[in-house]
C-alpha positions in Angstrom: 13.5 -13.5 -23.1 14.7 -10.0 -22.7 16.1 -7.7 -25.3 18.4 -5.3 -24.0 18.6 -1.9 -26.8 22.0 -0.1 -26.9 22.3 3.2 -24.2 22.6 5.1 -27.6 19.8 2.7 -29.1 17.6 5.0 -31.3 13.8 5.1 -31.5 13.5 3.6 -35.3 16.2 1.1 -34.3 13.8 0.2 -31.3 10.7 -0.1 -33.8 13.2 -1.8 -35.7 13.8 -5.0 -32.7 9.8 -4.8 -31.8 8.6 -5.4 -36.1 11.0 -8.3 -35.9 9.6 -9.6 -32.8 6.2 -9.8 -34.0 7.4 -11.6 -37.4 8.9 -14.2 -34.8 5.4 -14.9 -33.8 6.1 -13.7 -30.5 4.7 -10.2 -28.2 6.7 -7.7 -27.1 6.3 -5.4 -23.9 8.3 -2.0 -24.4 10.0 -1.3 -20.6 11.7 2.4 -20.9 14.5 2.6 -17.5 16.1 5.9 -17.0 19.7 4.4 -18.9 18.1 2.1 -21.4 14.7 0.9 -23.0 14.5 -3.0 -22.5 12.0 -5.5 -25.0 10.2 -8.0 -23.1 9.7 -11.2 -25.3 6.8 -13.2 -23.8 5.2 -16.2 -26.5 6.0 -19.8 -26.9 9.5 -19.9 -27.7 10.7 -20.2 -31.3 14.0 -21.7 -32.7 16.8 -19.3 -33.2 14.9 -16.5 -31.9 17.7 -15.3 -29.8 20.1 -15.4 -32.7 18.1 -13.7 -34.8 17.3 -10.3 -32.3 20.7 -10.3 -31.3 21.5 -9.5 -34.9 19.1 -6.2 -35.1 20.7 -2.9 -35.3 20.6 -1.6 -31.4 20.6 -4.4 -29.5 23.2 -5.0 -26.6 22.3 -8.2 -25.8 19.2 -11.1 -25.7 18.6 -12.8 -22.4 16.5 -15.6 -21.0 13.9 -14.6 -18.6 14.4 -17.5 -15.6 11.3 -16.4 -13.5 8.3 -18.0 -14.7 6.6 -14.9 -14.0 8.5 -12.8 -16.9 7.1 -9.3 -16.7 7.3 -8.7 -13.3 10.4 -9.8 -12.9 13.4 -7.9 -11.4 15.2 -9.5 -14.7 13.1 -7.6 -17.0 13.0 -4.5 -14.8 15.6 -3.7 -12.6 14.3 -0.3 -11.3 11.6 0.2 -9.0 8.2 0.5 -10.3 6.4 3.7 -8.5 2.9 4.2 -8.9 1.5 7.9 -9.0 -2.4 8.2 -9.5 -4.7 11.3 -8.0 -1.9 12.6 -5.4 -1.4 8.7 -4.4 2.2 7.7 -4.8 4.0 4.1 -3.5 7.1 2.9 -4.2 10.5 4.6 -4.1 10.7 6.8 -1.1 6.8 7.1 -0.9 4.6 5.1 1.7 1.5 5.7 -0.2 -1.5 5.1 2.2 -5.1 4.1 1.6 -7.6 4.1 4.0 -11.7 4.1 4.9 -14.3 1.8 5.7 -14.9 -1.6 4.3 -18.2 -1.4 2.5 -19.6 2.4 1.6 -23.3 2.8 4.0 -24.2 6.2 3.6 -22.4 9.5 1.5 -22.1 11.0 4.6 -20.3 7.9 6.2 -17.8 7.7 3.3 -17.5 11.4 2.9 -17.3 12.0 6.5 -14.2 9.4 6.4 -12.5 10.6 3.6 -12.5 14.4 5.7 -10.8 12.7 8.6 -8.3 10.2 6.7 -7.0 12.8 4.7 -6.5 15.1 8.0 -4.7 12.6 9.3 -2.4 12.1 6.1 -3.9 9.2 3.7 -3.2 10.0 0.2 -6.5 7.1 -1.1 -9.8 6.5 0.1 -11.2 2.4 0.3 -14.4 1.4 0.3 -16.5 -1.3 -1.0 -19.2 -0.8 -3.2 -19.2 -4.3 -4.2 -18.8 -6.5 -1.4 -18.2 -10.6 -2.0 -18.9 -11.8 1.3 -18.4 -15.5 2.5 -22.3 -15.5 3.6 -25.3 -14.8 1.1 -26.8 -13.1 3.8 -23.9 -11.1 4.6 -24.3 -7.2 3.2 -23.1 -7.3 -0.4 -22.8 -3.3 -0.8 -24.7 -1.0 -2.3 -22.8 -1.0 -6.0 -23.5 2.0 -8.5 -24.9 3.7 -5.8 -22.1 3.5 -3.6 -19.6 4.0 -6.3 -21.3 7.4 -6.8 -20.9 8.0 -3.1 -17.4 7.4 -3.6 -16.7 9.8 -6.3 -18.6 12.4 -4.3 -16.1 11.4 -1.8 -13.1 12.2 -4.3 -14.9 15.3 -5.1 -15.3 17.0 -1.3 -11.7 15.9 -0.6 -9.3 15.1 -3.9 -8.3 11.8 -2.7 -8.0 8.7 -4.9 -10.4 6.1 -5.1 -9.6 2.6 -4.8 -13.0 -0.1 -4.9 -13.1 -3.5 -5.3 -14.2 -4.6 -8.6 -15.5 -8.2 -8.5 -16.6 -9.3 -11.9 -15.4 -8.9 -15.5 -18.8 -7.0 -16.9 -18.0 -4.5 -13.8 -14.8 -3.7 -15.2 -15.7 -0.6 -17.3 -18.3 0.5 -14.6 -16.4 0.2 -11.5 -13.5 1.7 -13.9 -15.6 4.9 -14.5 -16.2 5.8 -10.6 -12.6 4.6 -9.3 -8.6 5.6 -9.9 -7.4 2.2 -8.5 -9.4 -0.9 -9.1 -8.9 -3.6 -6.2 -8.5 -7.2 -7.4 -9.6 -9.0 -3.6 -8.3 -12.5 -2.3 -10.7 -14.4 -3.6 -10.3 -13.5 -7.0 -6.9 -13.4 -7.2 -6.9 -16.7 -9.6 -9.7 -15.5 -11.7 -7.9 -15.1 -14.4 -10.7 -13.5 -17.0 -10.8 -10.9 -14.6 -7.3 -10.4 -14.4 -7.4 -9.8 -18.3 -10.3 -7.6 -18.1 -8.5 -5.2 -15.6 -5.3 -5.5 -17.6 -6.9 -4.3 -20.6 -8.1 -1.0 -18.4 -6.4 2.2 -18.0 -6.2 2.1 -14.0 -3.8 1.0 -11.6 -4.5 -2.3 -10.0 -4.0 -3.3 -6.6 -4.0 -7.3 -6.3 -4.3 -8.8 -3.0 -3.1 -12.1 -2.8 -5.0 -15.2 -2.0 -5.4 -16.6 1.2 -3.9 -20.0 0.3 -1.7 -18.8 -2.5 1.9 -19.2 -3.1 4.5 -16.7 -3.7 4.9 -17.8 -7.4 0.9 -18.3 -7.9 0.5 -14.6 -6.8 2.9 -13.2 -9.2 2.2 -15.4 -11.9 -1.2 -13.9 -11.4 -0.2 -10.2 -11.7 1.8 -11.5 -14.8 -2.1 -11.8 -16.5 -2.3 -8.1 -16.1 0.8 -6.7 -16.8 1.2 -9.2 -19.7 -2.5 -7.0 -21.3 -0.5 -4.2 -21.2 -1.4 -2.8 -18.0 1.9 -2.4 -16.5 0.7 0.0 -13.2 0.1 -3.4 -10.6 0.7 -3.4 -7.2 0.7 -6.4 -4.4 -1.4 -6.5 -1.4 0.0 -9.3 0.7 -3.5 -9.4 3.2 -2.4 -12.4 5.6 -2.3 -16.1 4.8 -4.4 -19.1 6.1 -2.3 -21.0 8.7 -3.6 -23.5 11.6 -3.4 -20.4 13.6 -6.4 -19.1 15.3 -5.2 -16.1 17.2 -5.3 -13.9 14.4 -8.0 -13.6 11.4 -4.8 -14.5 8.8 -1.4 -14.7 9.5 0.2 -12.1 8.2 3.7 -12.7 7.0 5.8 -9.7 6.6 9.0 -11.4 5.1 6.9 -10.8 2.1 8.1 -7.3 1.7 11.8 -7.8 0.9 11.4 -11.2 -0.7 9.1 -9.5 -3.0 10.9 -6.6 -3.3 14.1 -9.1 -4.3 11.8 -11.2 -6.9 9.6 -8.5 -8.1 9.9 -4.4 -9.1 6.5 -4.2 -8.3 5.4 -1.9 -5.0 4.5 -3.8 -2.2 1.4 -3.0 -0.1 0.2 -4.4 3.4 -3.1 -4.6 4.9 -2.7 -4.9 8.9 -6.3 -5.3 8.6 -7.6 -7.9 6.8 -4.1 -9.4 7.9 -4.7 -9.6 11.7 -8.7 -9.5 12.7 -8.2 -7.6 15.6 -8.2 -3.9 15.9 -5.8 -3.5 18.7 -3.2 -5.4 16.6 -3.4 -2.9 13.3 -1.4 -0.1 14.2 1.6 -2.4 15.5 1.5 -4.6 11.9 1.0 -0.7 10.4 4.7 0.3 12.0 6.4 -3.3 11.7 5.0 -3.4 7.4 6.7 0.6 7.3 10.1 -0.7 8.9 9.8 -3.8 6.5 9.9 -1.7 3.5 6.3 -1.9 2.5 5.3 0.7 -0.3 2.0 1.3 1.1 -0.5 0.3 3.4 -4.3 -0.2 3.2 -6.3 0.1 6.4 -10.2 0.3 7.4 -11.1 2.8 9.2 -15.0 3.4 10.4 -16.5 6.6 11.9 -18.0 3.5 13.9 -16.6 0.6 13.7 -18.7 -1.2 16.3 -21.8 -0.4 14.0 -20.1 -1.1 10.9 -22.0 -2.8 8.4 -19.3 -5.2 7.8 -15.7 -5.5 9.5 -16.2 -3.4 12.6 -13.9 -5.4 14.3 -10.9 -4.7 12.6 -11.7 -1.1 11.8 -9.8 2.0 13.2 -11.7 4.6 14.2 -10.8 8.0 13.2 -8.7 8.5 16.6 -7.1 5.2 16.2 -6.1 5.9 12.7 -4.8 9.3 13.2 -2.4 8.1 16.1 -1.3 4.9 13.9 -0.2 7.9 11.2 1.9 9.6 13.4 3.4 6.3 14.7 4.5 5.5 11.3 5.7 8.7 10.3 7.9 8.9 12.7 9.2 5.0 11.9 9.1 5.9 8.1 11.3 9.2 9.0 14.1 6.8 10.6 14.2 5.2 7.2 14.3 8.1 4.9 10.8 7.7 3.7 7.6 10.0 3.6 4.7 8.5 4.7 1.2 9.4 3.3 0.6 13.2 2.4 0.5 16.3 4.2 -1.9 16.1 7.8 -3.7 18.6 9.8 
């Protein structure tokens, strides 16, 4: 349920509402909005629990929370959530955008593409230092090593690093290297991971499954945001369909339903979401005009020797001509797009 506090609602009367929740049995998440600070109530629900908040001193009114996803619901928060780590900002009228190479080979690859992405206006570096790859065989990145690359990365340029983190006794390590931790499609429903990176003082970015549901994927984010962690944002990455043009399909109605459901920013990856190269910057545009809050692209100094994911990859070219695309689509729409660009 949520507890709605008074406009004029004072900080010991808030206290006040939060003590009696916890006597209830029940946990409370504190949501301050720029006209009033809102209770979330999450637990098993106990008799007369509504009754008895509504009587605290402070309280406007108790409501049921419908969604079965509770804190990310647009019922418990009516106001956009913006995120705003390390000069990277989405939501609102930002287009945050991350880009760089899937996996991290080299510090000069990854510091060589975080020069150029940042000419060309990205605001967050990607790259994989732990790769989960479909094949064993398949390169499964270089892991401390690379996240050290990557911070040397953040060092040459100031952008914010977003990695992968693919296991809960990573958490804290990947956490030490990284601004953003990336929750990928496959672990999307691992849900001791989810807790782990909930419990972390980062931003998440959680991509959604390739077979999952629009309820499954925020019902997912609700495991981190109900640890506390209340800085999530989705990645919708493509979907599986009987489709074989495209890697995924890629479904871009996702941005306003979500944005209708959910106050959590909304990020695409043309990418991962088409397969093709060719076919990124024209998802990249369509995603802006949608409404997306960000966008997460891979871009190569070479894609077509790229350890892993070549041929999807922008290369530095490419990417830079994509930006200015989408600026000028993002400009129609009263947006900024990425930071400042050579």
């Amino acid at each position: 349920m949520i507890v709605v506090m008074e406009s004029h609602a004072t900080q010991q009367q808030v206290e006040a509402a939060i003590k009696k929740v916890a006597e209830l049995g029940l946990r409370s998440n504190v949501i301050v909005g720029t006209e009033r600070t809102v209770i979330a109530v999450v637990g098993e629900e106990r008799e007369h629990a509504k009754e008895v908040l509504e009587v605290c001193e402070g309280v406007s009114t108790v409501m049921p929370i419908l969604a079965p996803y509770k804190m990310a619901s647009r019922e418990v928060r009516g106001e956009p959530t913006v995120i705003d780590c390390q000069g990277f900002r989405a939501g609102g009228t930002q287009i945050g955008v991350i880009a760089g190479p899937c996996s991290v080979e080299s510090e000069d690859q990854i510091v060589t593409s975080a020069r150029s992405v940042k000419a060309a206006g990205a605001t967050a570096l990607r790259g994989g230092a732990f790769k989960p790859r479909t094949s064993p065989y398949s390169f499964q990145g270089l892991k401390e090593t690379g996240l050290k690359m990557l911070a040397a990365a953040r060092d040459e340029t100031g952008l914010a690093v977003v990695t992968e983190v693919v296991s809960t006794e990573d958490v804290e390590l990947v956490a030490r290297y990284s601004d953003i931790l990336q929750v990928g499609a496959r672990n999307m429903q691992n849900y001791r991971l989810l807790e782990a990176v909930g419990n972390v003082d980062r931003p998440v970015l959680l991509k959604r499954g390739p077979s999952a549901t629009m309820d499954e994927f925020l019902l997912a984010a609700e495991y981190i945001l109900n640890e506390g962690n209340q800085r999530v944002m989705l990645c919708e990455r493509g979907i599986r369909t009987f489709e074989s043009h495209t890697r995924f399909t890629l479904p871009l109605a996702s941005v306003p339903y979500l944005h209708r459901k959910t106050h959590l920013p909304v990020i695409i990856d043309p990418s991962h979401g088409t397969g093709h190269t060719y076919l990124v910057p024209d998802m990249a545009m369509a995603a802006v005009a949608a409404g997306a809050d960000g966008l997460i692209v891979e871009v190569h100094p070479d894609p077509q020797n790229a350890a892993s994911d070549g041929y999807q990859s922008l290369d530095f070219a490419g990417f830079s001509e994509m930006m200015d695309r989408c600026r000028r689509v993002a400009g129609a729409l009263d947006r900024t797009l990425g930071g400042p660009h050579a």
